[in-house]
C-alpha positions in Angstrom: 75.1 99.4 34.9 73.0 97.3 37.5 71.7 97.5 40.8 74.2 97.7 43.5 72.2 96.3 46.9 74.7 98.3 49.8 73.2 96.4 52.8 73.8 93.1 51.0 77.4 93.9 50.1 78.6 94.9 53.3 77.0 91.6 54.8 78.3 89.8 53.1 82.1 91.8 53.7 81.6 91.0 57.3 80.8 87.5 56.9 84.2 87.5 55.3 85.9 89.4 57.5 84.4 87.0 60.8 85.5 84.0 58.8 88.8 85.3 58.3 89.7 86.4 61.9 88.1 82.5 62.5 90.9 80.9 60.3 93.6 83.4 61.6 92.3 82.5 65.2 92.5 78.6 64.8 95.7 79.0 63.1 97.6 80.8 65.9 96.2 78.2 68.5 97.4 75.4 66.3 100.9 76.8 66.0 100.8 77.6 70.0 100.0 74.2 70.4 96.8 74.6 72.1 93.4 73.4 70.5 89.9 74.5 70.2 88.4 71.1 71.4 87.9 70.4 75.6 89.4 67.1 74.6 92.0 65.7 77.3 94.7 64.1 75.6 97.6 66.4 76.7 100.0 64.4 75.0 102.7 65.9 73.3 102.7 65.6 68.9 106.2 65.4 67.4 105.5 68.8 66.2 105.3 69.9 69.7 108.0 70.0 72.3 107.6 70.5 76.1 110.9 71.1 77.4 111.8 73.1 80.5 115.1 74.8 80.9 115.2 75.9 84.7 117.4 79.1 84.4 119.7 79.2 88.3 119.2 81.7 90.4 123.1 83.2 90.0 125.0 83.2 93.6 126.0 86.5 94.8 129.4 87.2 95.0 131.7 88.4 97.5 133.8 91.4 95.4 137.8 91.0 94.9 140.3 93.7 96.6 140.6 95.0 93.3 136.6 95.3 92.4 136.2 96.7 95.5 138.8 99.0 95.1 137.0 100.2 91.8 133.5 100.3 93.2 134.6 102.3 96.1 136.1 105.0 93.6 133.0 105.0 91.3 130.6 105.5 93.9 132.5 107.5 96.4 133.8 110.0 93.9 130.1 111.1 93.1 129.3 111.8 96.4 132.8 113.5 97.0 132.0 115.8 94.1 128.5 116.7 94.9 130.2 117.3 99.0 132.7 119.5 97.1 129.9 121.3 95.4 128.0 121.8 98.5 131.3 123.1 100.3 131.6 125.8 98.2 128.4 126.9 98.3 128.6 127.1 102.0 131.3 130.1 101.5 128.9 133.0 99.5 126.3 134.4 101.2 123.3 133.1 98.2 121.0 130.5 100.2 119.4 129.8 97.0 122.7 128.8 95.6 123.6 126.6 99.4 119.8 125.0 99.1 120.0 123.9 95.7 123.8 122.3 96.2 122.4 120.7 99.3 119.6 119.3 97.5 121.7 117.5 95.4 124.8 115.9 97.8 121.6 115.2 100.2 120.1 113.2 97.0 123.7 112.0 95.9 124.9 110.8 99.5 121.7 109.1 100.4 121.9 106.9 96.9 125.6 106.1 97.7 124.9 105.0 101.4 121.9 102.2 99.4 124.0 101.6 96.9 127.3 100.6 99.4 124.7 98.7 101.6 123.6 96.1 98.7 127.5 95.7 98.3 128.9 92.6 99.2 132.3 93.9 100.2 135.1 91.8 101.1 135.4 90.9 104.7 138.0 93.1 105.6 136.3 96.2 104.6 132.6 95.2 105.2 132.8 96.5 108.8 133.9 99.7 107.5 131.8 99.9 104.8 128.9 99.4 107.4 130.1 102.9 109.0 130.7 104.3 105.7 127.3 104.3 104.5 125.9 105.0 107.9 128.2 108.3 107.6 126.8 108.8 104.0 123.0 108.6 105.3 124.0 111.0 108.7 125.6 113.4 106.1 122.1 113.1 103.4 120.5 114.2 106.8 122.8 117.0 107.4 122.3 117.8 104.0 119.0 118.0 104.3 118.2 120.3 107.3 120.9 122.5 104.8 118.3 122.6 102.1 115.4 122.9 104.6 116.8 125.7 106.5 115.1 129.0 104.1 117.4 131.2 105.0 121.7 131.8 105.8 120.9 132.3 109.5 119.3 129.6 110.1 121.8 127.7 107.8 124.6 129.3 110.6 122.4 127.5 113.4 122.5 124.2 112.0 124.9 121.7 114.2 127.4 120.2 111.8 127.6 116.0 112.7 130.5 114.3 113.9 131.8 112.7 110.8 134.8 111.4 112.7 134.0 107.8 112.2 133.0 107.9 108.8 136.1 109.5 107.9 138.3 107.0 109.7 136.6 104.2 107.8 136.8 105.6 104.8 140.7 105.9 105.1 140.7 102.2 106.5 138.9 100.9 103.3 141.5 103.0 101.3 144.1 101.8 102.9 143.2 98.2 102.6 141.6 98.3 99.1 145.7 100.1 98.1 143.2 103.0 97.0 145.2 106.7 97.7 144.3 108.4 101.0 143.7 111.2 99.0 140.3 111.3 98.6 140.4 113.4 95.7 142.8 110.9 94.0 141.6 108.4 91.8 137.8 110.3 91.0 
């Protein structure tokens, strides 16, 4: 058995190691086609290609009757359910119970209302679907002094909104999108 010199040995291991990560280094810049040198030839080799694909900005598109039709369902529907929710709440006598469903058809309305504003709508409905996402934001305020409230009483004392347009345009859209007036039909 010989000597075995440790501070020479592991030198010598990182020499290795620096000249290694030096290789690997000058052989990813080769293959990303850039160089070591501060020369100035930018000229493309035939190994290298420079091409540019410009990817269009996609158009936005007006949605049919019938998508409209859909989107209205998909979206409305939520909120409907998360209104029905709140309703029944609304009939015990268990604020926790009223906070929490107002918590969540305030949340659930005010998502719908951004959601239907982003929407390009047809132009026949787009008035309407204007008021109906003004309506959805009035109601996520609503909803809100519900949740805020603390207590049953001062639940009672809360003035309900008039939902009167909202409701009108929301027929008008179903009418015109041949959705059900039902508005439990079709979620």
């Amino acid at each position: 058995m010989g000597t075995y010199d440790v501070g020479t040995t592991l030198h010598g291991r990182a020499r290795t190691r620096i000249t290694i990560v030096s290789l690997v280094t000058s052989v990813m810049l080769m293959l990303a086609g850039c160089s070591t040198t501060s020369g100035t030839d930018t000229t493309p080799s035939q190994s290298q290609s420079h091409t540019s694909t410009v990817t269009p900005t996609p158009t936005p598109t007006v949605m049919s009757d019938a998508a409209a039709g859909q989107f209205y369902l998909t979206n409305i529907c939520i909120s409907n359910r998360a209104s029905t929710a709140l309703n029944t709440a609304m009939g015990a006598s268990d604020y926790s119970a009223l906070q929490s469903a107002a918590v969540a058809a305030r949340d659930t309305a005010s998502k719908v209302a951004g959601i239907f504003d982003k929407a390009l709508w047809p132009d026949d409905v787009k008035e309407d679907a204007a008021t109906v996402s003004a309506g959805l934001f009035a109601q996520a305020s609503y909803e809100d002094d519900i949740a805020k409230a603390g207590s049953m009483e001062a639940f009672y004392a809360i003035q309900t909104p008039d939902f009167s347009a909202f409701s009108t345009a929301s027929q008008r859209i179903r009418s015109r999108l041949n959705l059900p007036a039902d508005t439990a039909a079709g979620c």
